[in-house]
C-alpha positions as CSV (number, residue, x, y, z in Angstrom):
1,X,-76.9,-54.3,22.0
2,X,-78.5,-57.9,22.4
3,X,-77.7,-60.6,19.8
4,X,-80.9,-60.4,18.3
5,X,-80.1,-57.1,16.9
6,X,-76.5,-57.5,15.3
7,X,-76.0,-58.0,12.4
8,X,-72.9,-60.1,11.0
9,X,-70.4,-58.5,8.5
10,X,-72.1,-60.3,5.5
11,X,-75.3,-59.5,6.3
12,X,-74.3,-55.9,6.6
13,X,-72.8,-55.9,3.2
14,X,-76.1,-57.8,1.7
15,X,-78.4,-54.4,3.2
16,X,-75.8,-52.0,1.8
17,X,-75.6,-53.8,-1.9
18,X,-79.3,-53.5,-1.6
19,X,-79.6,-50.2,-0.5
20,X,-77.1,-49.4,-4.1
21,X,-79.6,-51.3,-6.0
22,X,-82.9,-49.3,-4.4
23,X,-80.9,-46.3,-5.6
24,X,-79.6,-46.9,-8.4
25,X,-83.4,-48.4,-9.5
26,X,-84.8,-45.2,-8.2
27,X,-82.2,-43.0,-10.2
28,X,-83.1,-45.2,-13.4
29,X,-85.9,-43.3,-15.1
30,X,-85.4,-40.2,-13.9
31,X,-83.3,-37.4,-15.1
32,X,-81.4,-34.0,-14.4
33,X,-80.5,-30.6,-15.9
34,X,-76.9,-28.9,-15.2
35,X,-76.9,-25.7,-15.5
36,X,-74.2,-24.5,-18.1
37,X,-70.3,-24.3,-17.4
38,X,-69.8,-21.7,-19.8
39,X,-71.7,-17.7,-20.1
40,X,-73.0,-18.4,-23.2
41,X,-73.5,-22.1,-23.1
42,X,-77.2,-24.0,-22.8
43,X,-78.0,-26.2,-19.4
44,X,-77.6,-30.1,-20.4
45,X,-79.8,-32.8,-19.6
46,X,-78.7,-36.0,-18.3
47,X,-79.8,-39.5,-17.4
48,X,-80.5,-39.5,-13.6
49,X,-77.8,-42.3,-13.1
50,X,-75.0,-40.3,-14.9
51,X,-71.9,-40.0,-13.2
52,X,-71.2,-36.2,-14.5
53,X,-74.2,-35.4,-12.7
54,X,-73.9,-36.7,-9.5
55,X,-73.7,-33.3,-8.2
56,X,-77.1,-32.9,-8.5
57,X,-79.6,-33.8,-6.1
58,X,-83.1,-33.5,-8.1
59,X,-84.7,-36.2,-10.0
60,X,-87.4,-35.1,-12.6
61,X,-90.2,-37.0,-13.9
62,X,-90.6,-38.0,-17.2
63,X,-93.4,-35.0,-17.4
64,X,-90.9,-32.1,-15.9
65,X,-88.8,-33.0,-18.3
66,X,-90.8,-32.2,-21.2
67,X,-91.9,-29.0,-19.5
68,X,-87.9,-28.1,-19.3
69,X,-88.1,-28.3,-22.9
70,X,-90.6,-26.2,-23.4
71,X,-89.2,-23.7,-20.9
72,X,-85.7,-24.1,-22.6
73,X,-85.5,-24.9,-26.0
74,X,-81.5,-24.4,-26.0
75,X,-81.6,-27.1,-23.8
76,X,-79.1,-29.9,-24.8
77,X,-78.4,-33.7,-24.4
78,X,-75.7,-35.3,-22.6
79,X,-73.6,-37.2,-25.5
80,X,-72.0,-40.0,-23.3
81,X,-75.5,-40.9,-21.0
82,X,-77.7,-40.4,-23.9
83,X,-80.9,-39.3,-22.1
84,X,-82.9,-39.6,-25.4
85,X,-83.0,-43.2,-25.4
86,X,-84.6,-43.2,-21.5
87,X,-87.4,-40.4,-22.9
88,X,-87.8,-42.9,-25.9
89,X,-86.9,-39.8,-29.1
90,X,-84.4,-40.2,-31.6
91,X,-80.8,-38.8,-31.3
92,X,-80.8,-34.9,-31.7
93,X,-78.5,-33.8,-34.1
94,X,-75.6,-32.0,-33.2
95,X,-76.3,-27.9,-32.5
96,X,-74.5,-25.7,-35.1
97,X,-72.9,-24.1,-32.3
98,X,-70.9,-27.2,-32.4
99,X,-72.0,-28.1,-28.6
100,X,-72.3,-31.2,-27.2
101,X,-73.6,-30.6,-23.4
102,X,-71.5,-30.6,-20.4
């Protein structure tokens, strides 16, 4: 490898921190639906950035989103990422079922 194509330590760290930032930015206003824990649970939207979703791999737009709903009208909110406030609707209320997503 010449010289010309090295990279010092610093710089290395500089691409990676960007690379977070790219993600995380891309990640931002997108979202995801978990499929429920429980038999007789409802799958739980999150932000696309949530940690408790990580697992999943696919982003939806804004658009799938509201197509989910229609799809799935059980289909609940993630209390502690709040995915309301990045689809710009008021806070649900609480099901009567007592459930609060995954």
């Amino acid at each position: 490898m010449s010289k010309a194509t090295r990279q010092c330590p610093a710089d290395q760290e500089q691409q990676a921190e960007e690379q977070r930032r790219q993600e995380v930015a891309r990640q931002e206003p997108s979202w995801k639906i978990l499929p429920s824990r429980a038999a007789e649970g409802h799958p739980t939207l999150h932000r696309g950035n949530c940690p408790d979703a990580k697992r999943m791999t696919s982003l939806l737009s804004k658009e799938e989103v509201r197509l989910a709903f229609e799809k799935f009208p059980e289909l609940e909110m993630h209390e502690t990422c709040a995915p309301w406030g990045s689809l710009g609707i008021d806070k649900p209320p609480v099901r009567a079922s007592g459930g609060r997503g995954a």
